[in-house]
C-alpha positions as CSV (number, residue, x, y, z in Angstrom):
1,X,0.0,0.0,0.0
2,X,1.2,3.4,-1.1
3,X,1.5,6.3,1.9
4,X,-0.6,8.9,1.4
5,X,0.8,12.4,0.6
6,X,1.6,14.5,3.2
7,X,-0.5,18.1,3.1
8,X,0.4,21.2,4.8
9,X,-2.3,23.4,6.9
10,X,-3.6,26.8,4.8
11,X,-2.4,28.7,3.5
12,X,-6.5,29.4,3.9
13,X,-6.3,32.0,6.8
14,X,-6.4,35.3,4.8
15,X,-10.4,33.5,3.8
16,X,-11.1,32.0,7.2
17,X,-10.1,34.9,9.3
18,X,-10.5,37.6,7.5
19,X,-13.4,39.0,9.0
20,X,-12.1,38.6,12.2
21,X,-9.2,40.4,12.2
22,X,-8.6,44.1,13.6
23,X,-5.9,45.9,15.3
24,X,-6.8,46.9,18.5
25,X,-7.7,45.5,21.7
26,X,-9.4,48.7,22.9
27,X,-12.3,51.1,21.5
28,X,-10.9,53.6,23.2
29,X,-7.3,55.8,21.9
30,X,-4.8,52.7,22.9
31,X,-1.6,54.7,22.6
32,X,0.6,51.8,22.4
33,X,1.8,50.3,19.5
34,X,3.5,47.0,19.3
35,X,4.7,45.7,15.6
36,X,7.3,43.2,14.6
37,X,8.1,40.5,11.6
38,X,7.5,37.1,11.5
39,X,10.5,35.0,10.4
40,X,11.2,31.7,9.4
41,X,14.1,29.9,9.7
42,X,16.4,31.3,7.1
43,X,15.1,34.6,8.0
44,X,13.0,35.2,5.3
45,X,9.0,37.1,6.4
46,X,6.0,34.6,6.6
47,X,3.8,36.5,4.8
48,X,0.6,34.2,5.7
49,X,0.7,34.0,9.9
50,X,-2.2,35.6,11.9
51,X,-0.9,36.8,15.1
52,X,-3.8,36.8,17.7
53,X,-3.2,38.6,21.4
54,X,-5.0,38.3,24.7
55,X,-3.9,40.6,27.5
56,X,-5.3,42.2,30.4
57,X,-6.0,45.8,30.8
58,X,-4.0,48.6,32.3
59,X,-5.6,47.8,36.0
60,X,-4.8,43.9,35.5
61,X,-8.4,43.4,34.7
62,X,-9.5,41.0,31.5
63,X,-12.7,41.5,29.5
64,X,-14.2,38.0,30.9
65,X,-17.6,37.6,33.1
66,X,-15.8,35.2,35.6
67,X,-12.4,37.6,35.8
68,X,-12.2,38.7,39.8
69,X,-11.2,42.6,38.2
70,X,-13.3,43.4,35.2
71,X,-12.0,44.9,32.5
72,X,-12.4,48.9,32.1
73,X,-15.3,49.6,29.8
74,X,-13.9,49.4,25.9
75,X,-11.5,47.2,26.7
76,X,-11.9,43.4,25.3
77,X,-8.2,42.6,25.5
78,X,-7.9,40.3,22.2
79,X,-7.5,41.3,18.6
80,X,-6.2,39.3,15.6
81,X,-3.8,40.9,13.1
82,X,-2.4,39.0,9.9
83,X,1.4,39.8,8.7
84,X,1.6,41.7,5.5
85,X,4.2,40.1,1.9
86,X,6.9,41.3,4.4
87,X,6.0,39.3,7.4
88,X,4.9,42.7,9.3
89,X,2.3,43.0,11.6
90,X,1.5,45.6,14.0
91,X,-1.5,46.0,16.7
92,X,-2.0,49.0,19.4
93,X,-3.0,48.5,23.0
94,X,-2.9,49.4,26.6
95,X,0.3,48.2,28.7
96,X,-1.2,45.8,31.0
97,X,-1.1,45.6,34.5
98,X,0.1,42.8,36.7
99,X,-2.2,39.8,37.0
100,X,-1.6,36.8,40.0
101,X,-0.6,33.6,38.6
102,X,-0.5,30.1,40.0
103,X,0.3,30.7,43.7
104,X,-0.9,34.4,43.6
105,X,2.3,35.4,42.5
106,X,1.9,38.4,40.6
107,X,2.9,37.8,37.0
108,X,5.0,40.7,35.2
109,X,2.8,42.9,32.4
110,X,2.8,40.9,29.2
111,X,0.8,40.3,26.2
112,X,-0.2,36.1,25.7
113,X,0.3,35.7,21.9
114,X,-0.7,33.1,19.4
115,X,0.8,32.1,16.1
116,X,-1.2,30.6,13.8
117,X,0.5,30.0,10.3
118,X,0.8,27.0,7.2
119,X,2.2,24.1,8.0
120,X,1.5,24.3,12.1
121,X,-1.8,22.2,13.2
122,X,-1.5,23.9,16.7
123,X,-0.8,27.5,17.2
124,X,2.5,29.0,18.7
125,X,1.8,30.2,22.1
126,X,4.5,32.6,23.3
127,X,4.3,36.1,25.1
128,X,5.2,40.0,24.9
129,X,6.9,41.2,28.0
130,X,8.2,45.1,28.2
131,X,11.3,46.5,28.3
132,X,10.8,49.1,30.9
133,X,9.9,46.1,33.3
134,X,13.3,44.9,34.9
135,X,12.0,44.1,38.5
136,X,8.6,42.8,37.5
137,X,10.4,40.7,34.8
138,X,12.8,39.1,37.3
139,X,10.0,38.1,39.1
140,X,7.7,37.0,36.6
141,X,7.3,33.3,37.6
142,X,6.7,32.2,33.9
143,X,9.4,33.9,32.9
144,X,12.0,32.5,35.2
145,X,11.2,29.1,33.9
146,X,13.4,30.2,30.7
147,X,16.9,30.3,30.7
148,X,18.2,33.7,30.8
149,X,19.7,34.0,27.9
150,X,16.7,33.5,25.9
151,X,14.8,36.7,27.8
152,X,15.8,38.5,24.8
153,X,13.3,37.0,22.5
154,X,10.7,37.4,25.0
155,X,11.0,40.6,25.4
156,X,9.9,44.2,23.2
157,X,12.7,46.5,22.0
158,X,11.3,50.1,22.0
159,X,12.2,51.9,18.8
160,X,10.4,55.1,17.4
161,X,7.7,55.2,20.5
162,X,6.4,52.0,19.4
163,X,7.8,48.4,20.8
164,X,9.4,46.0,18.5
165,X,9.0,42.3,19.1
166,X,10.1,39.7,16.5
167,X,8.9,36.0,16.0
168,X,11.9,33.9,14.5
169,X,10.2,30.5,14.0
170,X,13.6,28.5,14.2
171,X,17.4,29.0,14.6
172,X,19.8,30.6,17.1
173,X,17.4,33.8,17.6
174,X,14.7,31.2,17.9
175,X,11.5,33.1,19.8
176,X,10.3,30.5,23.3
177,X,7.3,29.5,22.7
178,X,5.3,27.4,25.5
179,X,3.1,24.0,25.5
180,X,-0.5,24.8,24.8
């Protein structure tokens, strides 16, 4: 008997998520904006990936009827951008605030990200934490679960009043990404 072909997944998602894509997290003015590329291994842009964020608001409140701190009004705390032919994508946002994790240890600010691109039949889960962060970062208990020396692909550069953080799918530079 013959194997059967092997198929990748997409590239469908420019159809399937089309409508559900926008660039904000926030009705309101967000005044953050966070932008990056996403890379494969040789470096060359993905041009197909959807890069989908959850995060909570400014107060460490999420936009979710069983979340102890609600959200500020306006604030639903996801949005779902695709990358451009050059792998760009870019969304705008409130910093958010710190939010307990397992053990009530408060978590630094960061932005939960998914990747969802040809060829992967489960997304990428990874996450955005900022630069002007140091203690909260060194504390982050999620955070210190990854060896030092990978920090860097976790977290934002700022560059032109905007943050900058990169997805390299594979390599030396390669982002962490976590079990889902």
């Amino acid at each position: 008997m013959d194997a059967t072909p092997s198929q990748t997944v997409g590239p469908f998602f420019r159809i399937g998520f089309e409508g559900l894509t926008g660039g904000s997290t926030t009705e309101r003015d967000a005044g953050l904006a966070i932008g990056g590329r996403v890379l494969d291994g040789r470096g060359e842009p993905v041009p197909d990936a959807v890069i989908e964020v959850w995060q909570a608001d400014s107060r460490g409140g999420f936009a979710h009827p069983e979340s102890p701190r609600q959200a500020e009004p306006g604030f639903n705390g996801f949005c779902r951008v695709p990358t451009d032919a050059g792998g760009r994508f870019r969304f705008t946002t409130v910093k958010p605030g710190r939010v307990p994790g397992r053990g009530g240890a408060l978590q630094a600010p960061h932005v939960l990200v998914l990747i969802f691109m040809r060829g992967l039949l489960r997304p990428l889960l990874s996450r955005i934490y900022f630069p002007d962060e140091e203690a909260a970062n060194e504390s982050d208990p999620v955070l210190r679960l990854v060896p030092a020396e990978r920090w860097q692909t976790l977290i934002a550069r700022a560059a032109d009043g905007a943050l900058v953080w990169d997805v390299v799918l594979q390599g030396d530079r390669e982002t962490v990404f976590f079990e889902t």
